[in-house]
C-alpha positions in Angstrom: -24.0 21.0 25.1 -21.5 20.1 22.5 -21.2 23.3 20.1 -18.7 22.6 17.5 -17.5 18.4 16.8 -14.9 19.5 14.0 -11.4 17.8 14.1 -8.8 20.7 14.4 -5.0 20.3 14.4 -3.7 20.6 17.8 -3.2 18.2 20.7 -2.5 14.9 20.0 -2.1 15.3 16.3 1.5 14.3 16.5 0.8 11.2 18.2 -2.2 10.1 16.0 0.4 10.7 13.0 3.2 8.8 14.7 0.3 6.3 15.1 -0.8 6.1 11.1 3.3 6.0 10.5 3.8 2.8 13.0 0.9 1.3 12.4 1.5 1.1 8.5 5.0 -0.1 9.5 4.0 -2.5 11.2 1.8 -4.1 8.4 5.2 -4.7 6.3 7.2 -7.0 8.9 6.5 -9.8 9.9 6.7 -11.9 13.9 6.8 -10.1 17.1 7.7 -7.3 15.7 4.8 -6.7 14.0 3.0 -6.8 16.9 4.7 -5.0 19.1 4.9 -2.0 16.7 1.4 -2.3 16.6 1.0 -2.4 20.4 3.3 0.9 20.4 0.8 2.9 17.9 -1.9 1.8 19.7 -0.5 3.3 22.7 0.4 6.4 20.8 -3.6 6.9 21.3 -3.7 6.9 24.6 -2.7 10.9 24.4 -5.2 12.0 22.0 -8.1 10.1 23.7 -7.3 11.3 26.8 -8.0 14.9 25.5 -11.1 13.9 24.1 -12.5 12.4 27.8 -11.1 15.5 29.4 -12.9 17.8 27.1 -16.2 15.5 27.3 -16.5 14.4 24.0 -17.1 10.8 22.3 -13.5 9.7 22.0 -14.0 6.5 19.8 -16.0 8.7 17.4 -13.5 11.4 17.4 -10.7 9.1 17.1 -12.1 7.5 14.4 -12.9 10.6 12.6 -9.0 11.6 13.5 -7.1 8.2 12.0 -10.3 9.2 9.0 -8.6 12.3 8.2 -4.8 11.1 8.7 -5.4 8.2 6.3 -6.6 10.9 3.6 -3.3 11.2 1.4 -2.3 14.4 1.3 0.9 16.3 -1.1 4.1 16.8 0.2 4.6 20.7 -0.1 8.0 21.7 -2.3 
């Protein structure tokens, strides 16, 4: 049974970052372009979700919980 659901940095955080990043991009240009940026984020969350399966939790829940928390604007330290 599932002990513990809460996000933690680790794997995949780097790709659901790079996802936020593109994704946000890809909102500002218009065309093809657009879409294939967005197609490339997308795919960025292959990596994360496969962890997810693999550990046998809810991956669309946890994902969504994941771009959640990466949306949350956080201060640039300095």
């Amino acid at each position: 049974s599932l002990q513990n659901d809460s996000v933690v940095a680790g794997g995949g955080a780097i790709e659901m970052e790079l996802s936020k990043y593109l994704r946000d991009y890809s909102r500002t240009i218009p065309g093809k372009q657009q879409l294939l940026i967005g197609a490339y984020a997308k795919a960025l969350e292959i990596i994360p979700r496969q962890l997810c399966d693999n550990a046998g939790f809810d991956a669309t829940n946890i994902l969504n919980k994941l771009r959640a928390k990466h949306a949350q604007v956080r201060p640039v330290p300095g």
